[in-house]
C-alpha positions in Angstrom: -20.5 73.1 85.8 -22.2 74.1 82.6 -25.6 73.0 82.0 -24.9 70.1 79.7 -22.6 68.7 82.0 -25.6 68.4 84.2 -28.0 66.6 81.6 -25.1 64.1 80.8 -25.2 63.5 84.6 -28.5 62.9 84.4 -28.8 60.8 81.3 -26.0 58.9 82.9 -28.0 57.9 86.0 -30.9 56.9 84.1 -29.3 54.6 82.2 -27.5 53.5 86.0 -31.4 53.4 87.0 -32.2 51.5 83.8 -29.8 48.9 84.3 -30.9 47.9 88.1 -34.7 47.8 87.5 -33.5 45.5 84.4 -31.3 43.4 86.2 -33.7 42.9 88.7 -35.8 40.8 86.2 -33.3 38.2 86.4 -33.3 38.4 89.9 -36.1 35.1 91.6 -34.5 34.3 94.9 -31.7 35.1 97.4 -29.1 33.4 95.2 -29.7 35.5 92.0 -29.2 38.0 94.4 -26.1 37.5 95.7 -24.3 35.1 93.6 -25.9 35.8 89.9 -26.6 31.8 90.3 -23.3 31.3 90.1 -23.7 31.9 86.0 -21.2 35.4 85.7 -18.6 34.9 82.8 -14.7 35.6 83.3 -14.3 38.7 81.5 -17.4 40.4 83.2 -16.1 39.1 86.8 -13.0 40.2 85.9 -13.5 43.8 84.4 -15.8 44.2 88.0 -13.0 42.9 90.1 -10.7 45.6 88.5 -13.4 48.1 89.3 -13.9 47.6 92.6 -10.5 48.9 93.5 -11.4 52.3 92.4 -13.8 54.7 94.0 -14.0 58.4 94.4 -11.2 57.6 97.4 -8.8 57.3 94.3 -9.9 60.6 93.0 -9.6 62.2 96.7 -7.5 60.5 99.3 -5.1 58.8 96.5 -5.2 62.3 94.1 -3.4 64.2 97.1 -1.1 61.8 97.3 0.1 61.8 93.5 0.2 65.7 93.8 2.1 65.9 96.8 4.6 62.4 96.8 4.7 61.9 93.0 5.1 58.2 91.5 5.2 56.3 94.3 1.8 55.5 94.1 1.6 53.8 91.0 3.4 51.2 92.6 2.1 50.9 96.1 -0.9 50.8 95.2 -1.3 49.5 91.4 1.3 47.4 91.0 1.2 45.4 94.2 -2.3 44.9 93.8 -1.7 43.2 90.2 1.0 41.4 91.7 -1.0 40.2 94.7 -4.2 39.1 92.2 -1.5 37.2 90.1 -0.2 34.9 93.0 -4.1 35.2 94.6 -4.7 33.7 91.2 -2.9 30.5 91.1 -3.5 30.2 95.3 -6.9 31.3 96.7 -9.0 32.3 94.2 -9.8 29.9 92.2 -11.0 27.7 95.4 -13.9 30.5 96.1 -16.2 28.5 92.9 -15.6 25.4 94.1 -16.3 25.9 97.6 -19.4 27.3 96.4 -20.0 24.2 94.1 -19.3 21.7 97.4 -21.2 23.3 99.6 -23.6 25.8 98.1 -22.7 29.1 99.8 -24.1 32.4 98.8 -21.7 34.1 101.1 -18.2 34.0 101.4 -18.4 33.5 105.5 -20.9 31.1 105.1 -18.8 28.3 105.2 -17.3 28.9 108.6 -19.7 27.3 110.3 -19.0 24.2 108.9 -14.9 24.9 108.9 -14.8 26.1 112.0 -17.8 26.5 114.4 -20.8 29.0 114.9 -18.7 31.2 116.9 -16.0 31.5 115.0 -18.2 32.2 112.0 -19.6 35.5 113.6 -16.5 36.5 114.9 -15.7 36.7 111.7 -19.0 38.3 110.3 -18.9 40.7 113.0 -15.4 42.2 112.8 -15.9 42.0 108.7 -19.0 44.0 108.7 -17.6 46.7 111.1 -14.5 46.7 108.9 -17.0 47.6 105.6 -19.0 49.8 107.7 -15.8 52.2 107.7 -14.7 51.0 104.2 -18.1 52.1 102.4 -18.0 55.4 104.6 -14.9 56.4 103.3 -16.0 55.7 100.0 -19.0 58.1 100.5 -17.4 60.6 102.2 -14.8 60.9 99.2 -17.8 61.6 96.7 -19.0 64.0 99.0 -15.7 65.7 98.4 -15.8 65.1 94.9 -19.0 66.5 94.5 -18.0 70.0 96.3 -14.5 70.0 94.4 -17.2 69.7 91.2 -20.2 71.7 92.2 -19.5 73.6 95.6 -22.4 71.6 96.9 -21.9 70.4 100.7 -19.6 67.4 101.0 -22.9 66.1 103.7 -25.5 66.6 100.6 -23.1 64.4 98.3 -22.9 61.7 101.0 -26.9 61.5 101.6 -27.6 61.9 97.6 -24.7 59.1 97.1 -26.6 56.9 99.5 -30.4 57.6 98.7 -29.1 56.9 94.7 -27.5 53.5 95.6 -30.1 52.1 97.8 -32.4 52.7 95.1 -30.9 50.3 92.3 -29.2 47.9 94.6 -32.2 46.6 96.2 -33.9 46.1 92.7 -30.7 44.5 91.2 -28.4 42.9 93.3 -25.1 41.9 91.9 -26.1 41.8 88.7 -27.0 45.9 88.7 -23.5 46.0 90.5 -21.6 43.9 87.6 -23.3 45.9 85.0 -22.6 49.1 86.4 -19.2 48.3 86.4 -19.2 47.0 82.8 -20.6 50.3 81.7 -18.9 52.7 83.8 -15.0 51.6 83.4 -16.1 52.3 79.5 -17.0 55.2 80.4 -14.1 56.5 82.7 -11.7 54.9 79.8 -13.3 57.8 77.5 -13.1 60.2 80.1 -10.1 59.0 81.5 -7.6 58.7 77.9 -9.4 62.4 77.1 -7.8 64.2 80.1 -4.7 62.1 79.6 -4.4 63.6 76.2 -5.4 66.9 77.1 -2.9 67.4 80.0 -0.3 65.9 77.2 -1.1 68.5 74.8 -0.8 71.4 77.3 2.5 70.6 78.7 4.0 71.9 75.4 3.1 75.3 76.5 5.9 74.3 79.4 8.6 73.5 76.5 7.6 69.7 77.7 6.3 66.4 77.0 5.1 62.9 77.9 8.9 62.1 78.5 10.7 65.0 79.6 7.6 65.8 82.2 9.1 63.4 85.1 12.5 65.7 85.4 10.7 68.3 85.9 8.3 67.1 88.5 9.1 67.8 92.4 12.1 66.5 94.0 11.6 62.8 94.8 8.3 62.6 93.0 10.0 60.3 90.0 11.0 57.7 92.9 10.0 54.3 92.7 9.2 54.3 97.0 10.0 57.2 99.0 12.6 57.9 101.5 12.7 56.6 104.8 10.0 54.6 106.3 6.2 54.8 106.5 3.8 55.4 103.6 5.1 54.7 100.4 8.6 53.7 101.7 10.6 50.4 100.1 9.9 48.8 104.0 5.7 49.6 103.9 5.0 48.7 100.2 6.6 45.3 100.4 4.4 44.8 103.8 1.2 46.7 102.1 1.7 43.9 99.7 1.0 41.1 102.2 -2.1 42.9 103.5 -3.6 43.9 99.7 -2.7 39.7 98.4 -5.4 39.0 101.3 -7.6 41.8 100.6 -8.0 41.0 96.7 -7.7 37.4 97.2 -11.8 37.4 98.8 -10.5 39.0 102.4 -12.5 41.7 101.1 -16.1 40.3 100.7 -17.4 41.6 97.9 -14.4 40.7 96.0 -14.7 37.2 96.9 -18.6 37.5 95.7 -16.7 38.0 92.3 -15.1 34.9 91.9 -17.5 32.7 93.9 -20.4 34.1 90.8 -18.3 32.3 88.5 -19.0 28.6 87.1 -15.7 27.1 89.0 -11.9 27.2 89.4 -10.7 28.1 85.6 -13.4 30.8 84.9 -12.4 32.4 88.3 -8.4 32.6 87.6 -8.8 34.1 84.1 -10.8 36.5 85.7 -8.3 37.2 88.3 -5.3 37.2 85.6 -7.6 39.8 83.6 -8.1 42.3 86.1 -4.4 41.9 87.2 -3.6 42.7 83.6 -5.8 45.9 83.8 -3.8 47.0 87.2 -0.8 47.1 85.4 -1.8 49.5 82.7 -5.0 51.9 83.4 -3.9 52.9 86.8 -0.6 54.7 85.2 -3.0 56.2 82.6 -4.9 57.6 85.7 -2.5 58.8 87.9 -0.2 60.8 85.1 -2.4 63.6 85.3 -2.3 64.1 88.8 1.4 63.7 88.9 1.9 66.9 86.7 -0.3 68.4 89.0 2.8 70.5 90.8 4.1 71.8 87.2 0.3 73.0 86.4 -1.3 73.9 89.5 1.8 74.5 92.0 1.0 75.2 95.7 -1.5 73.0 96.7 -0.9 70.9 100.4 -2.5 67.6 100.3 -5.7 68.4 101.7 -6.2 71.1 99.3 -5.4 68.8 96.1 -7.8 66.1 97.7 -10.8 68.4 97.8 -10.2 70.3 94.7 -6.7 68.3 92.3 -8.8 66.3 90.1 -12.2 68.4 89.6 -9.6 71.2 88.7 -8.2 69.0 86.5 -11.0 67.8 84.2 -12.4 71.6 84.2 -9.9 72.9 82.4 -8.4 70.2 80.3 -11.7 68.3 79.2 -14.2 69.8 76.9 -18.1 70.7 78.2 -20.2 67.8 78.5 -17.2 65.7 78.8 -16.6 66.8 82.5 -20.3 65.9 83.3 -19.7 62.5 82.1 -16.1 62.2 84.6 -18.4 63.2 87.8 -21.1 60.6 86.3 -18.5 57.8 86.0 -17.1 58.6 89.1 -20.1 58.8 91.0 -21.1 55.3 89.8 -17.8 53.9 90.1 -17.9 54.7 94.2 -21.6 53.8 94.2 -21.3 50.5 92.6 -17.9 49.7 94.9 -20.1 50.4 98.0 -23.1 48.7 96.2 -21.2 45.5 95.9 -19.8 45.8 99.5 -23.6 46.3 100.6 -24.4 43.3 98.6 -21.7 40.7 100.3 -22.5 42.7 103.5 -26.1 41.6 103.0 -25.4 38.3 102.4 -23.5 37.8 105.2 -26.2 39.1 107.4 -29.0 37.2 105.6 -26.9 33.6 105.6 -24.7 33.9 108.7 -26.0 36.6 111.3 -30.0 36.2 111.2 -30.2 32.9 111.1 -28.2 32.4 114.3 -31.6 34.1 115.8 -34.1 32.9 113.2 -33.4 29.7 111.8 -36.0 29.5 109.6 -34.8 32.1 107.3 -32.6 29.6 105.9 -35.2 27.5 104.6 -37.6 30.7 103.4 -39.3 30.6 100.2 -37.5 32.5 97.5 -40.2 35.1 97.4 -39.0 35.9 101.7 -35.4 35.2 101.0 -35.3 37.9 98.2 -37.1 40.1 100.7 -34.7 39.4 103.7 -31.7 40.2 101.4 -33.0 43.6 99.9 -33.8 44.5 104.0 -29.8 43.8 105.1 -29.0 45.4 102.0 -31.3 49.1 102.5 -30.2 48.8 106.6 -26.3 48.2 105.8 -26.2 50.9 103.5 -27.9 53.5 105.8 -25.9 52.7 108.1 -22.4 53.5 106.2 -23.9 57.4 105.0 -24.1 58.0 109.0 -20.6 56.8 109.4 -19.7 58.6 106.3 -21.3 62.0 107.8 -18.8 61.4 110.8 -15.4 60.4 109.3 -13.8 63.2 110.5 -13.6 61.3 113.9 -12.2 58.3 112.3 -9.3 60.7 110.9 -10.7 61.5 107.0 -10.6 59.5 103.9 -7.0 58.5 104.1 -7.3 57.2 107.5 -10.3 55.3 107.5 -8.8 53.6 104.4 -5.5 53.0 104.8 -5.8 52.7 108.8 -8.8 51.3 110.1 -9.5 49.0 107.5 -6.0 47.7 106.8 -5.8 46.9 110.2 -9.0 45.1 110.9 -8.7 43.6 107.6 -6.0 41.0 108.9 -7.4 39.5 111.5 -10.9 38.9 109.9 -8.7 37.5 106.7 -6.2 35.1 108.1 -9.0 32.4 109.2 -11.4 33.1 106.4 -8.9 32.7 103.4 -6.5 30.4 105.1 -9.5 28.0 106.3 -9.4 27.0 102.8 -6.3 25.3 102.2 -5.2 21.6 103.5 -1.6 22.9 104.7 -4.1 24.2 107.6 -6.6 21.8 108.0 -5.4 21.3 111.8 -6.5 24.9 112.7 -10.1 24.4 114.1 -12.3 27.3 116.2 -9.4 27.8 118.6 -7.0 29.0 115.7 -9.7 30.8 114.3 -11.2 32.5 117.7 -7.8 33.3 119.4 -5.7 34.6 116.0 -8.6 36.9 115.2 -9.0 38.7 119.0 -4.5 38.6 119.3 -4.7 40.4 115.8 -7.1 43.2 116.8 -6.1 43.6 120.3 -2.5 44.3 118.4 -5.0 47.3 116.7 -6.2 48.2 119.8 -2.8 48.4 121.4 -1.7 50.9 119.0 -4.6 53.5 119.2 -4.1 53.2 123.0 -1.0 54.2 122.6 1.8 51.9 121.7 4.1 53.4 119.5 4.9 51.4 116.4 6.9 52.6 113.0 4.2 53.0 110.4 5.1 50.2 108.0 4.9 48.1 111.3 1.7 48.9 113.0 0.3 48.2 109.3 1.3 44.8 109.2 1.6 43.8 113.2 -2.4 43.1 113.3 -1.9 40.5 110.7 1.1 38.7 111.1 0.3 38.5 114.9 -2.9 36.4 113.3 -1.2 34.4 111.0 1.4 33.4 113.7 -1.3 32.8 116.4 -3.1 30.5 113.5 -0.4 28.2 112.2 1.2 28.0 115.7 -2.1 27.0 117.1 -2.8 24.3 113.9 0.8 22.7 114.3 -0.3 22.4 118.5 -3.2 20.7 117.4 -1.5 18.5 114.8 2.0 17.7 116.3 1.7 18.2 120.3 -2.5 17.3 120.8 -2.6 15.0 117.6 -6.0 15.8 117.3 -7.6 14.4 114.0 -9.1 16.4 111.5 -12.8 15.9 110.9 -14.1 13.5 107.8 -16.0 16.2 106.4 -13.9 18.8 106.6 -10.9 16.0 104.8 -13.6 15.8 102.2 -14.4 19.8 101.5 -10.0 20.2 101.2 -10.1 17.6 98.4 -13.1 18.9 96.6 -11.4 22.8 97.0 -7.9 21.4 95.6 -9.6 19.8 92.4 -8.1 22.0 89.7 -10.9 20.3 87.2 -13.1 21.8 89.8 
C-alpha cells in the first residue's frame, strides 16, 4: 500500500482508540458495561445490529463465494437474514427489553436460571461460549487474510495485531465503544464501499458493458437466484439456512440479543430490528456487485485464491490512494467490533451466569469489582479466540468454522434460550431444555463421526432434532404429566407479552 494509505490507517484507529477511552467515561458499573443501562436508541441499535453481520469473513470466506457461484449469495445470505429480522421483529425481539425490564438481566442467559434451572442455564452458557469461541476465530482469522491479500504481512501477525488492538478499547469501553464503532465505521465502508461500486461501474465500459448488461455476461449459473442441485446455496439449503439465521438474528446469537435488550423496551427494540432489516435488503447488493464481476475482470481465480486475494485486488486498482487505506481501516474495525461485541455478551455471560455458580458473591459486588470482573472475562475470552484463530485450519478454514461449526451448535444452544420466552411453551421446564440441547448436538456429533447426511440436511438436523425434542417434551409435561407451570414463571410470560411493554 502507498504510504498515505498507511497514515489513514492509522488516523483511523486513533479515532477507534479515541472513541473507547471516551466511551469508557460513561461506563460506572457492570451494567453500563454490558447493557449501556439499558438507555441505547433504535436507530443506533439498529445500524449496530446491521453491522454485526459483516466482518472480514464477508470480505474472505463470502468474497470467494460471489467470484466463484455468482448471485446466489445475495440471497442466502442477505436476504434471508432481512427476512428472518422482519418476522424476529414482530416475534422474539421485542421481548429481549422487557425481559430485561421484569427481571433485570445484563445477559441474555441470565434468565435461565429462573426459566429453567441452574443446569440448564450452563448448558446453555457452556455450549454458547464454545460456539463464539469458533465464531470470533473465524472472524480473526479472516482479517488475518485480509491483511496479507492487503499488505503481504503473515495472516498469524494480522490475527495477534487484530486481537492485542481489540482488547485494548473493549475493556475501556464496553458496548458503548462497540456501538460507536459501528456507527462510525458502516459510514465509513458506505464511502468506501459506493466508491469501488462506482469505480468497477465505470471500468466495465472498457468491456463494451454496463450495470445492466454485466449479469449476461457473468459465468454460467452465476445470475441464478439458488444454485443447482443441493447443498450450499441450493433452493433446498437456503429455505433451511433461513430457519437457522431467524434464530441466530433473533438474540440466538448473544451479542445480537445484547442489542435489543440495550434498548428502553419492546417498540424501540422492533424499529431497530425493522431498520437493520431494511439495510439487509439494500447495502449487501451494493457490496457484493463488485465481487460478482470479479470472473469478467480478474478471470481464473479458484475460491481459495479469490478469498485470500478477490477483494484487496479489487479496491487496489479501482479505488484511488488513501481511499484503499480507509477500506482495510473500516474493515478492520468492522471484524474487530463484531468480535468486540461477541466478547462483550461472552463476558457477560461469564461474569452473570458462569462465576457466580462458584462465587456467589460476585453478584452482589460493588460496581467498582463488577466493572473489574467484566473487563477480566472480557481480556481472557478474547485471548482465547486469537489462539483458536491461529489454528482454524483444523477446524476446516473460515468457511467451515462459519457455516459448519457454528450453524450447527448454534441450534441446540438457540431452541431453549429463544423459545423459553414465549407462553405457547411455558410447559417445557429443565428436562426440555437439558435433553433438546444434548439430542441436538449429539445429531452434530454424529455427523463428524461419520454419518452421512445431504448438506442442506446436516445443516438443519442439529436444530430441528432440538426443537422436536423441546415441544414434544413440553406437550408430555402439559397433556400426559399435567404438571403445572410455576406462578412466577406465569407471571414473567405476561410481563414478556405486554406489547406496551
Amino acid at each position: 500500500m502507498h504510504w498515505l494509505d498507511w497514515v489513514v490507517v492509522a488516523l483511523f484507529f486513533a479515532l477507534i482508540l479515541w472513541i473507547g477511552v471516551r466511551s469508557g467515561k460513561n461506563i460506572n458499573n457492570s451494567e453500563d458495561f454490558f447493557i449501556g443501562g439499558g438507555k441505547i436508541p433504535w436507530w443506533l441499535s439498529g445500524i449496530s445490529h446491521h453491522v454485526s453481520g459483516y466482518s472480514g469473513v464477508v470480505f474472505v470466506g463470502y468474497a470467494g463465494i460471489a467470484y466463484t457461484q455468482g448471485m446466489s449469495i445475495y440471497f442466502w445470505w442477505a436476504v434471508n437474514i432481512a427476512l428472518a429480522t422482519m418476522l424476529g421483529a414482530v416475534t422474539i425481539i421485542p421481548r429481549w427489553p422487557r425481559l430485561r425490564r421484569a427481571l433485570g438481566i445484563q445477559s441474555p442467559t441470565e434468565y435461565l436460571k429462573m426459566r429453567y434451572n441452574q443446569s440448564a442455564q450452563l448448558l446453555v452458557a457452556v455450549s454458547g461460549i464454545v460456539t463464539k469461541l469458533l465464531d470470533v476465530a473465524a472472524k480473526w482469522t479472516s482479517m488475518g487474510l485480509l491483511l496479507y491479500g492487503f499488505t503481504g504481512i503473515p495472516i498469524w501477525v494480522g490475527v495477534v495485531v487484530s486481537g492485542i488492538i481489540s482488547l485494548i478499547y473493549i475493556a475501556i469501553g464496553g458496548i458503548l465503544a462497540d456501538l460507536w464503532t459501528d456507527f462510525v465505521q458502516f459510514m465509513v465502508q458506505i464511502a468506501a464501499g459506493l466508491a469501488l461500486f462506482i469505480g468497477v461501474i465505470m471500468h466495465l465500459g472498457d468491456y463494451g458493458l454496463n450495470f445492466f448488461t454485466v449479469f449476461q455476461s457473468l459465468p454460467e449459473g452465476h445470475f441464478a437466484v439458488f444454485n443447482a442441485g443441493r447443498g450450499q446455496g441450493s433452493l433446498s439449503w437456503t429455505l433451511l439456512y433461513f430457519f437457522v439465521i431467524f434464530f441466530s438474528y433473533s438474540g440466538g446469537t448473544w451479542n445480537l440479543a445484547a442489542r435489543f435488550i440495550s434498548t428502553s423496551d419492546g417498540k424501540e427494540a422492533k424499529k431497530a430490528a425493522m431498520f437493520s432489516a431494511g439495510l439487509y435488503f439494500i447495502w449487501p447488493f451494493i457490496l457484493f456487485f463488485p465481487m460478482w464481476c470479479g470472473p469478467l475482470l480478474f478471470p481464473g481465480m479458484d475460491q481459495a485464491t479469490a478469498e485470500a486475494t478477490l477483494y484487496a485486488t479489487l479496491t487496489n486498482t479501482f479505488l484511488p490512494t488513501g481511499m484503499v487505506g480507509l477500506v482495510l481501516a473500516s474493515m478492520f474495525a468492522n471484524t474487530m467490533t463484531m468480535c468486540n461485541s461477541d466478547a462483550n455478551t461472552i463476558s457477560a455471560v461469564l461474569t452473570r451466569d458462569i462465576l457466580p455458580i462458584f462465587k456467589p458473591e460476585i453478584l452482589q459486588a460493588s460496581e467498582k469489582q463488577s466493572l473489574w470482573y467484566a473487563r477480566i472475562t472480557t481480556i481472557l475470552f478474547t485471548g482465547c479466540t486469537v489462539i483458536v484463530a491461529l489454528f482454524s485450519d483444523y477446524f476446516g478454514g473460515v468457511t467451515g468454522l462459519i457455516l459448519t461449526w457454528f450453524s450447527a451448535l448454534l441450534g441446540p444452544t438457540a431452541i431453549p434460550l429463544l423459545l423459553g420466552l414465549f407462553p405457547q411453551f411455558k410447559h417445557c421446564d429443565s428436562k426440555s431444555a437439558i435433553a433438546s440441547m444434548i439430542a441436538g448436538l449429539g445429531v452434530f456429533v454424529a455427523t463428524k463421526l461419520g454419518v452421512s447426511l445431504e448438506a442442506d440436511i446436516a445443516l438443519i438436523a442439529p436444530l430441528a432434532v432440538s426443537f422436536v425434542v423441546y415441544a414434544g417434551i413440553g406437550l408430555y409435561n402439559q397433556y400426559c404429566a399435567k404438571q403445572p407451570v410455576k406462578p412466577e414463571i406465569e407471571k414473567l410470560m405476561a410481563a414478556l407479552s405486554d406489547k406496551n411493554a
